[in-house]
C-alpha positions as CSV (number, residue, x, y, z in Angstrom):
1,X,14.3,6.9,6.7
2,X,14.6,4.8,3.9
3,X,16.3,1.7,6.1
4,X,13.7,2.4,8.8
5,X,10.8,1.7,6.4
6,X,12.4,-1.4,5.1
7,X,12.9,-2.4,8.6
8,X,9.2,-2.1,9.3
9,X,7.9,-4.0,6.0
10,X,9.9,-6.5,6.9
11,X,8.6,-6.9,10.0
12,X,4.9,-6.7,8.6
13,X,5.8,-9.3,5.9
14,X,7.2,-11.8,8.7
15,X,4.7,-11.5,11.4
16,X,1.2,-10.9,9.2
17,X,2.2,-10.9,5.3
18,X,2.6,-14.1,3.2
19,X,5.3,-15.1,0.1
20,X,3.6,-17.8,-2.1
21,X,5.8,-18.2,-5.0
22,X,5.2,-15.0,-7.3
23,X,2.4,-13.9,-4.9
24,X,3.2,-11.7,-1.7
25,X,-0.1,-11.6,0.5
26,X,0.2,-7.5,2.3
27,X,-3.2,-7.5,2.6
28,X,-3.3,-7.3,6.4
29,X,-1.2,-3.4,6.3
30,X,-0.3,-2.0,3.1
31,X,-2.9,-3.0,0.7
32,X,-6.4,-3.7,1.9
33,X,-5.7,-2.5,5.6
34,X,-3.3,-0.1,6.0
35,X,-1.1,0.5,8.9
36,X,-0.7,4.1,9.5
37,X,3.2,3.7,11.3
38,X,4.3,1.5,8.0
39,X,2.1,4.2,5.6
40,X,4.0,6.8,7.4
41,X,7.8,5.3,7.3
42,X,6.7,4.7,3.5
43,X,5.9,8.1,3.1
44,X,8.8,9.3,4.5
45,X,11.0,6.9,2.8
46,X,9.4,8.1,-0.8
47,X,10.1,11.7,0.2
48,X,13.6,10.9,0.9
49,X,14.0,9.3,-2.7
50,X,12.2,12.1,-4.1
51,X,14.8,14.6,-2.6
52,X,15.8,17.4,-5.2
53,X,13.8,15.9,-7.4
54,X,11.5,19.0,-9.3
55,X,8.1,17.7,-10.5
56,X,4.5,18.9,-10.6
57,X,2.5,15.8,-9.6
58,X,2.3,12.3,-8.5
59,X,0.3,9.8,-10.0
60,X,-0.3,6.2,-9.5
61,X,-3.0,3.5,-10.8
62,X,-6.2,2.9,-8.9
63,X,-6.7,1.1,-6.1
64,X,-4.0,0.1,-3.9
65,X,-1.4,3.4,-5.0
66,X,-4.2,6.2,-3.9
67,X,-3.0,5.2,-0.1
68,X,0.4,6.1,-0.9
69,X,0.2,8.9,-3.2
70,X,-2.1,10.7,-0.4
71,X,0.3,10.4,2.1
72,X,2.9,11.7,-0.5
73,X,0.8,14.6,-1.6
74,X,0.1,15.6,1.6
75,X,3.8,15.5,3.2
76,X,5.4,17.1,-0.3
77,X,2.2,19.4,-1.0
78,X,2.3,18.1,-4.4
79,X,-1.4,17.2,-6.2
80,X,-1.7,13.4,-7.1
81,X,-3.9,11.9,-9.8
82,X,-4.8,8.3,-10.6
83,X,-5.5,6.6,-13.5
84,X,-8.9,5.3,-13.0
85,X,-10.2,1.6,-14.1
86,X,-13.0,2.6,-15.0
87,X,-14.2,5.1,-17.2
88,X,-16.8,7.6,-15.2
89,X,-19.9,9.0,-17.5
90,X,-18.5,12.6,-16.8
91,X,-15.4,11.9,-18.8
92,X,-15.4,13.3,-22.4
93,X,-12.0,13.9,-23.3
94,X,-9.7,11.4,-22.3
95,X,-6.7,9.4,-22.9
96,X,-6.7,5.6,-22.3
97,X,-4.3,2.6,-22.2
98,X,-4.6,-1.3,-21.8
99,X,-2.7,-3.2,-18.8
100,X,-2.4,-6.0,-17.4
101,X,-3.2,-6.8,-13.5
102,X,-0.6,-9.7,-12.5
103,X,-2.3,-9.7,-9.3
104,X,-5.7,-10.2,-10.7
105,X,-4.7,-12.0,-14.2
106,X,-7.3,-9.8,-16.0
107,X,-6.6,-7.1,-19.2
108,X,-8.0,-3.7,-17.9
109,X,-8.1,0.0,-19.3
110,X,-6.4,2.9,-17.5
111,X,-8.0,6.2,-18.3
112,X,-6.7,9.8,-17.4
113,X,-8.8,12.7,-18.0
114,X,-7.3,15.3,-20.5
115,X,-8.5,18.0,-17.9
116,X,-6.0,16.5,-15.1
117,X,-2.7,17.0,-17.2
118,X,-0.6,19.8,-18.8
119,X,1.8,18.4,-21.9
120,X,5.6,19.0,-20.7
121,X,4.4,18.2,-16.9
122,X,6.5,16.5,-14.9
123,X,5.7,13.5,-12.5
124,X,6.3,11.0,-10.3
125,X,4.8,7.4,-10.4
126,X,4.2,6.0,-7.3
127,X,2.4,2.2,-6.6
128,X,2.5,-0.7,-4.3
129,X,4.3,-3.5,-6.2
130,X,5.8,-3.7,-9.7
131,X,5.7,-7.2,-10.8
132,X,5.9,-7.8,-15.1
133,X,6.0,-4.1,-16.4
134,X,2.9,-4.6,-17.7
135,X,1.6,-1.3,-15.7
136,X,4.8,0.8,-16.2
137,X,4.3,0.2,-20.0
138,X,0.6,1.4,-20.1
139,X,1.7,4.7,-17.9
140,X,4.6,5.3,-20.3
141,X,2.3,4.6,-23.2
142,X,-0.5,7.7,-21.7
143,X,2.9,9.5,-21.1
144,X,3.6,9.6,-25.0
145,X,-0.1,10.4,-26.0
146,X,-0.3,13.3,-23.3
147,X,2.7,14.9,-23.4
148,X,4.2,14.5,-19.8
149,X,7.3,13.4,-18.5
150,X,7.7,10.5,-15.7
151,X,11.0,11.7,-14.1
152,X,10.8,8.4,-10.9
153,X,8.7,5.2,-10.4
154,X,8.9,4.3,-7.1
155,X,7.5,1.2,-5.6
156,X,6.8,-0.4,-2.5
157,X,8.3,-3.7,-3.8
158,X,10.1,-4.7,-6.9
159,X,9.9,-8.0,-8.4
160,X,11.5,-7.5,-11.2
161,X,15.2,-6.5,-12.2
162,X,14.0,-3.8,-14.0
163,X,16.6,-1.7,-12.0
164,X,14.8,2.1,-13.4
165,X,12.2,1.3,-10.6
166,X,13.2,2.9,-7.0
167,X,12.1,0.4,-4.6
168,X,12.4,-0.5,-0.8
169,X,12.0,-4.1,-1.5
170,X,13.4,-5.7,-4.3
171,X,13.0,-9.5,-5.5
172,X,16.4,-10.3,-4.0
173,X,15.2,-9.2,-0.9
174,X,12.1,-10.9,-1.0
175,X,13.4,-14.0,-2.1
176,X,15.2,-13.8,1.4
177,X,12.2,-13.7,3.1
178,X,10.7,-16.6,1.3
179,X,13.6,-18.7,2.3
180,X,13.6,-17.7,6.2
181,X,9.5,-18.3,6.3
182,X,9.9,-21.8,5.1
């Protein structure tokens, strides 16, 4: 499952995605539009990483995670939470941490309701890309201040060689691409 899903991204990235320098454009099926045959090979890939793996929830980062962790929750019947950007008027009691969007070069809040959470909890992270950290560190921070555990991280693509991070696509891989699209 996992190769199959790989296959298919690739096959997205060459005929519809775009590599400029740090950038990778999936905005055409995994990130604005979604394909549902590459959502679904994702999906199964994640589960497949996610074998014998015992955790409570999934979480990811709103926007472009909620696609996956749906798909996720809904083949592993496990609940998924996101952090949320923005802080809604019902939220009393929360926890918050600052990030960094690569993508959008802006400094943003994450916020997690302290109603969504049990301390000792375990979870999975799941998320389109991971790029600088700067996301990972924020989670990890909330992680600390609430009291749960992050067992995976799993992302669509890597760029980093942060080598903790289960990906399908890692900057290696995409620096392959790069080079045949030119």
């Amino acid at each position: 499952m996992i190769q199959k899903a790989k296959s298919l991204l690739l096959k997205f990235i060459k005929e519809k995605g775009a590599i400029v320098g740090d950038i990778i454009n999936v905005e055409q099926f995994l990130n604005h539009q979604v394909e549902p045959l590459l959502l679904s090979a994702i999906t199964e890939a994640f589960a497949e990483i996610l074998k014998g793996t015992e955790f409570t929830k999934i979480i990811t980062v709103e926007s472009s995670g909620i696609p996956l962790a749906t798909a996720l929750s809904l083949k592993l019947n496990k609940p998924f939470l996101f952090f949320k950007k923005k802080k809604p008027i019902t939220m009393k009691d929360y926890f918050e941490a600052e990030s960094y969007s690569f993508t959008k070069q802006v400094s943003t809040k994450l916020y997690l309701s302290k109603h969504c959470i049990e301390e000792g909890e375990n979870v999975v992270v799941v998320d389109d890309f991971y790029a600088n950290g700067d996301t990972h560190k924020a989670i990890k921070s909330l992680a600390e201040v609430a009291g749960f555990n992050i067992l995976k991280y799993i992302v669509v693509f890597n760029k980093s060689d942060n080598e903790e991070i289960f990906s399908l696509l890692n900057k290696n891989l995409l620096r392959d691409i790069n080079n045949e699209k030119q």
